[in-house]
C-alpha positions, 0 to 999 in steps of 0.5 A, spaced: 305 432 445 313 430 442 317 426 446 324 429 447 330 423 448 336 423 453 342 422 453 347 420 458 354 423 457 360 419 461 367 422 460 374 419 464 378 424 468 385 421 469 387 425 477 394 425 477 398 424 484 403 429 488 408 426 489 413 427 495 420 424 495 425 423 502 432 422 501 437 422 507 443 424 503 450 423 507 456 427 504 463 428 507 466 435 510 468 440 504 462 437 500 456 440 497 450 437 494 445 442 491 439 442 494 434 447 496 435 451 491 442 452 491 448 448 493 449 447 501 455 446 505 451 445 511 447 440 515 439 441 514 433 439 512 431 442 505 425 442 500 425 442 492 419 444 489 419 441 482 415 439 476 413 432 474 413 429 467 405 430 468 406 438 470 404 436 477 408 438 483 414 433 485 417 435 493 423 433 495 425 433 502 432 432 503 436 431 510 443 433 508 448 431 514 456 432 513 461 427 516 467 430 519 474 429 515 480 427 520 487 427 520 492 423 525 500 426 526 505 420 528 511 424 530 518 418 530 525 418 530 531 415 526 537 414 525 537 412 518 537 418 514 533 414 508 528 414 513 527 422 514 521 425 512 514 426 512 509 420 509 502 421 509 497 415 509 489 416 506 485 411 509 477 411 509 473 412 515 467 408 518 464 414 514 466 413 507 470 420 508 478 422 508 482 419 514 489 421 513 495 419 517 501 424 516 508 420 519 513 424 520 520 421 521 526 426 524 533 424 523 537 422 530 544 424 528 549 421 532 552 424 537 560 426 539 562 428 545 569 433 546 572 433 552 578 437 553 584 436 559 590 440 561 596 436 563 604 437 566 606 431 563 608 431 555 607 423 556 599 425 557 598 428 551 594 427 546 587 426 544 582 419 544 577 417 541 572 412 544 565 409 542 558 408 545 551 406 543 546 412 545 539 412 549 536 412 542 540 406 539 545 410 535 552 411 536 556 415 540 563 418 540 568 421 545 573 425 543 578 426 550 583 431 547 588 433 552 593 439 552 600 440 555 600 445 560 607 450 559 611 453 565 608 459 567 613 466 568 610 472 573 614 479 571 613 485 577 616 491 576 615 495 583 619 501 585 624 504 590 627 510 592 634 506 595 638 504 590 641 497 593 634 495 592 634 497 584 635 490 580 631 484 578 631 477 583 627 470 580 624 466 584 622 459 581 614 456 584 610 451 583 603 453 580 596 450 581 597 445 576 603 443 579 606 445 573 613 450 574 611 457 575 618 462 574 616 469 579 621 475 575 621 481 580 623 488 577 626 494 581 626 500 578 630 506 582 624 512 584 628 519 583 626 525 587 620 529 584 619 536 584 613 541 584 612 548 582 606 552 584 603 559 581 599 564 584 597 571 585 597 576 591 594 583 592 600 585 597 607 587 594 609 583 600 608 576 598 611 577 591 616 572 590 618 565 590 619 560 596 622 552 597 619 547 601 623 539 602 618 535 603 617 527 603 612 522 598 608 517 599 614 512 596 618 516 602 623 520 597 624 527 596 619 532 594 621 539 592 615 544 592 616 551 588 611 556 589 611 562 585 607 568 587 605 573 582 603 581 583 596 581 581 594 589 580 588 592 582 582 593 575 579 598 571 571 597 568 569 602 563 560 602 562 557 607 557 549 608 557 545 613 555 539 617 557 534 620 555 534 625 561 539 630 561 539 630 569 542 623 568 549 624 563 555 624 565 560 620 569 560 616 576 566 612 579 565 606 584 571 603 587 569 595 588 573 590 591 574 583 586 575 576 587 582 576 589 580 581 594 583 587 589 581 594 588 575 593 582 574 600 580 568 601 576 567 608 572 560 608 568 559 614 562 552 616 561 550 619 554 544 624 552 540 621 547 536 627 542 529 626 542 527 625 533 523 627 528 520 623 522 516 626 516 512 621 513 509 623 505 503 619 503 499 620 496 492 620 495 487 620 490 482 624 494 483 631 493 479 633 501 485 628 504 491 633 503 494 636 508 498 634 514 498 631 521 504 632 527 504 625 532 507 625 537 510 619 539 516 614 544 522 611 540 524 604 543 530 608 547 524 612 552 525 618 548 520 623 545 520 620 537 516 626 532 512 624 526 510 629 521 505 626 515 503 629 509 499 627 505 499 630 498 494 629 491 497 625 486 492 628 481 487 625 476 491 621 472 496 617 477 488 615 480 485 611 474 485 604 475 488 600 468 487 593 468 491 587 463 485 581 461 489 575 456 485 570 455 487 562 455 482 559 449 479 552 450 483 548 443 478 543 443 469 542 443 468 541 450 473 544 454 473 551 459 476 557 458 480 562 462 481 569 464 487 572 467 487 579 470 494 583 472 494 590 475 497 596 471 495 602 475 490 602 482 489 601 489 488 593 492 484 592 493 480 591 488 472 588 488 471 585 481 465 582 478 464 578 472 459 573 468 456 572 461 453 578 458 445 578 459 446 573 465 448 573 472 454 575 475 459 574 480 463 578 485 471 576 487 475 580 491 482 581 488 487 582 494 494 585 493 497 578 495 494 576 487 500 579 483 495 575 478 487 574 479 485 567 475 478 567 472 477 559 471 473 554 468 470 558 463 464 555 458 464 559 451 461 565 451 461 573 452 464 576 460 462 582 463 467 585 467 467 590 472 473 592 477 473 597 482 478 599 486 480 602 494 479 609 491 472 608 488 475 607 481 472 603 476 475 599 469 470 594 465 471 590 459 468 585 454 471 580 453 469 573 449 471 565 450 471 562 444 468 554 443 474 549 441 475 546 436 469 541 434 473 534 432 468 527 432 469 520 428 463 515 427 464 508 425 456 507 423 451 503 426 452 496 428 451 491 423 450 484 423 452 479 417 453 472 416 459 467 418 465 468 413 463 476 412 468 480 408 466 487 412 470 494 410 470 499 416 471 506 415 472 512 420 468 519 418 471 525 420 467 531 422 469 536 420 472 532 414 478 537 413 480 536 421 487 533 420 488 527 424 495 527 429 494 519 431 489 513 430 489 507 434 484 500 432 483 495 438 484 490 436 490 492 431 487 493 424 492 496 421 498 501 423 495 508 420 489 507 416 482 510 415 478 503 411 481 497 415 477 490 413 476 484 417 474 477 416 467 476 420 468 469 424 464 470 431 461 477 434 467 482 435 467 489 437 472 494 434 474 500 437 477 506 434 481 512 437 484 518 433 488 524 435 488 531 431 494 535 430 491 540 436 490 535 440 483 534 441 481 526 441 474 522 440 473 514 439 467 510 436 465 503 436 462 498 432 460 491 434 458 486 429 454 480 431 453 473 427 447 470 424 445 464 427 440 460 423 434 457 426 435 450 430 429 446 434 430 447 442 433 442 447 431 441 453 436 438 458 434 436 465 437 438 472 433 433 476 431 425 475 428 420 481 430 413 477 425 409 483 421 406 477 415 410 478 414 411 470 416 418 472 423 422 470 426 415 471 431 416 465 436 421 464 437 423 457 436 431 452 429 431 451 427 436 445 426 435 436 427 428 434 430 430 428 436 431 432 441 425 434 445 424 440 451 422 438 454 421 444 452 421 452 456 421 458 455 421 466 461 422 470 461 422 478 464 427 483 471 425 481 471 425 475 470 417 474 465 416 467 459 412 470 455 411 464 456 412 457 451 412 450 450 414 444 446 414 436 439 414 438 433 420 437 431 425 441 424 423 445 426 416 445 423 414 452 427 406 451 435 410 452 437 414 457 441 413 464 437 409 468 441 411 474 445 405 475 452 404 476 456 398 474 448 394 475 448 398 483 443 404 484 448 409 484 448 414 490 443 420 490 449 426 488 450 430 483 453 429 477 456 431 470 453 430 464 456 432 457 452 430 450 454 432 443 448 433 439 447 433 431 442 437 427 440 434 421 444 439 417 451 437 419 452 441 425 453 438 431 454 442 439 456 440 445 452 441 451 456 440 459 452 441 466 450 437 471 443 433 474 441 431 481 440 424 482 433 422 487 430 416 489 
């Protein structure tokens, strides 16, 4: 029996750790840190869930909380106009967070103060200026100004009927001033007035004229006048008509007016003759000949008689004639358009039209329509089939022509390197198209068919061209650059300097043939925290161990830019950010 041997076979497993990380993050109002998978403007707890060096999960918890920003107004006085305006003072609150004090200094003009005074006395006269200090401290003026007061001079005219009142008195007063006050008093001799009256009367007897001597209200004398006219009796004359015989012919009424005189009214009535009319229609129908009496009233009540005859124009005046002109399409693509105008027929009319072996439509053709306008026509062959009020028909075959085909091709994109003379060239179909305008964007060359252009960076080029008929197409073409190859860089977004030995540096990460030639870390405000340069992508000894001046720097976000160089020479700039954790 054979003995087998045992073997024992030991192997070390490495487990590597989840690890969690709690940050208390305390930024100011109108601030914003990136966390929970964005950038937060507002308080909160939030979670990030990454992956370590190790591939492991990495949960950041992050209590993010925003200070209030402040802003405090002092409003003064002064008198100094150098001090006016506005001055604003920032400060740093207990939080770290913008405190402004805006000063704002208003101007206290002096003030000046105008008396004005009246006097009888020229020796008073004049004006004074005397000087104060105000409530606020600035200065104060008062201007007495004192006027003299003239004598005053009063003229009343009045008037009388005695003619030793007549004349002019002068009276000298005092006034409320104390000033001289010269009362002029005017007499005028009132003259005697004299009134004429005209009226009218029925009565002969009071024709006439009669005076009256009468005393006014200034107690002079007043001559009234009355004049009395004749007024005689007067005559209306009415014309009516009728249609009843019994009521022709006159009446007379005698009236009285308002001056309470004969008014004689003398009414003539007219007969009115009854009225006949014929009426002569055409028609197409032969069996609607004939004629037919209607009896009828006019608009003055009368019998009003209408004769209709109706009469066959024959056949030739009932055939229905219509016109059909055509608008062709002038370029591919675009509708034609149908026009039809009545020569003979009867509206209204029922036309149907469509594409010869396809469905048809119907369209009512009205006598409002002097034209009837088929539109929007894709080429083809048109049936079209009128018939009008008479039950006369018409039909027409009418084609839409296709327009003219007009296209322009600039080829399939192409792709060429750096530095690449690349000759464009327009192909116009059909060839022989003559062609009205062409435009390149961007703006190759004035009028050409054949532009070239210097390839530096990927372009798109278009070209527009116009024929001669108006018909227009455009094309493009993108050229792209080729790139060569470079080994891939990655730049993270996320480092915890808490010297775990995980993500504790800041730094490119990728092919060690490439340089970093230089690395910046700037703050939030721009402010340049950290700065290296000239070492290998992959060296674990170089990168930001998120320090700032030998303190740790605050956990925030901040900006990087790197300027990496390839082995061939060539060098890019990369820019982003990274959020720094603990």
């Amino acid at each position: 029996m054979a003995c087998w041997p045992v073997l024992e076979l030991t192997a070390d497993v490495l487990v590597n750790p989840l690890d969690t990380t709690f940050q208390v993050v305390r930024l100011c109002d109108g601030e914003s840190y990136e966390a929970g998978g964005g950038l937060q403007t507002e308080s909160g707890t939030y979670k990030d869930l990454l992956i370590n060096l190790a591939g492991c999960d990495s949960l950041v918890i992050t209590d993010l909380a925003f200070w209030p920003l402040d802003t405090t107004i002092l409003q003064t006085t002064s008198c100094d106009p150098s001090q006016v305006g506005q001055d604003e003072i920032l400060f740093t609150n207990e939080n770290g967070c913008d405190s402004l004090v805006i000063i704002i200094t208003s101007y206290s003009a002096s003030d000046t103060t105008l008396i004005a005074e009246t006097t009888c006395d020229p020796a008073e006269e004049g004006e004074t200026t005397e000087f104060f200090t105000n409530q606020l401290g600035c200065d104060s003026v008062v201007i007495t100004t004192i006027l003299l007061l003239s004598s005053d001079t009063t003229l009343i005219e009045q008037r009388s009927c005695d003619p030793t009142q007549a004349g002019m008195t002068t009276t000298l007063l005092t006034n409320q001033q104390g000033c001289d006050s010269l009362v002029i008093t005017t007499t005028i001799f009132q003259a005697s007035d004299t009134t004429v009256i005209e009226q009218t009367s029925c009565d002969p007897a009071q024709a006439g004229t009669t005076t009256v001597l009468l005393d006014n209200q200034q107690g002079c004398d007043s001559l009234v006048i009355t004049s009395t006219i004749f007024q005689a009796s007067d005559t209306t004359l009415i014309e009516q008509t009728s249609c009843d015989p019994a009521q022709a012919g006159t009446t007379t009424i005698l009236l009285t007016n308002q001056q309470g005189c004969d008014s004689l009214v003398i009414t003539m009535v007219t007969l009115l003759p009854s009225s006949v009319d014929t009426l002569i229609v055409l028609t197409c129908q032969e069996q609607d000949t004939g004629t037919t009496v209607i009896n009828l009233t006019n608009q003055a009540g009368c019998d009003s008689v209408i004769v209709q005859i109706i009469r066959w124009t024959g056949a030739d005046s009932c055939k229905l004639l219509v016109d059909v002109s055509l608008d062709q399409p002038v370029c591919a693509g675009e509708l034609g358009t149908i026009r039809l105008s009545l020569e003979t027929g009867t509206f209204p009319i029922e036309v149907s039209w469509g594409l010869l072996n396809g469905s048809s439509q119907v369209t009512a053709w009205m006598s409002s329509d002097p034209e009837l306008v088929l539109g929007g026509l894709a080429p083809g062959l048109y049936v079209l089939v009128a018939t009008d009020a008479n039950g006369q028909t018409w039909q027409d075959t009418v084609a839409i022509l296709p327009g003219q085909e007009f296209s322009i091709d600039l080829g399939p994109d192409l792709q060429v390197a750096m530095g690449t003379t690349v000759d464009l060239s327009v192909q116009v179909n059909p060839p022989t198209t003559l062609i009205e305008s062409i435009l390149w964007e961007p703006n190759l060359c004035a009028f050409c068919l054949d532009p070239s252009l210097v390839i530096d960076e990927e372009i798109t080029v278009r070209v527009m061209a116009t024929t001669d008929a108006g018909c227009e197409d455009e094309d493009q073409i993108t050229i792209r650059v080729n790139e060569p190859t470079r080994p891939r860089v990655f730049i993270p977004s996320v480092f915890s300097p808490n010297n775990d030995g995980i993500n504790d540096l800041f730094a490119p990460q990728g092919d060690a043939s490439i340089r970093v030639d230089e690395l910046a870390i700037y703050g939030r405000w721009g402010e340049l925290i950290y700065q290296t340069g000239q070492f290998q992508l992959g060296d674990p000894d170089q990168g930001w161990d998120g320090r700032m001046r030998d303190d740790p720097a605050h956990v925030d976000v901040y900006v990087y830019v790197a300027l990496l160089r390839w082995p061939d020479g060539t060098t890019r700039i990369y820019k982003g950010d990274v959020q720094l954790l603990r």
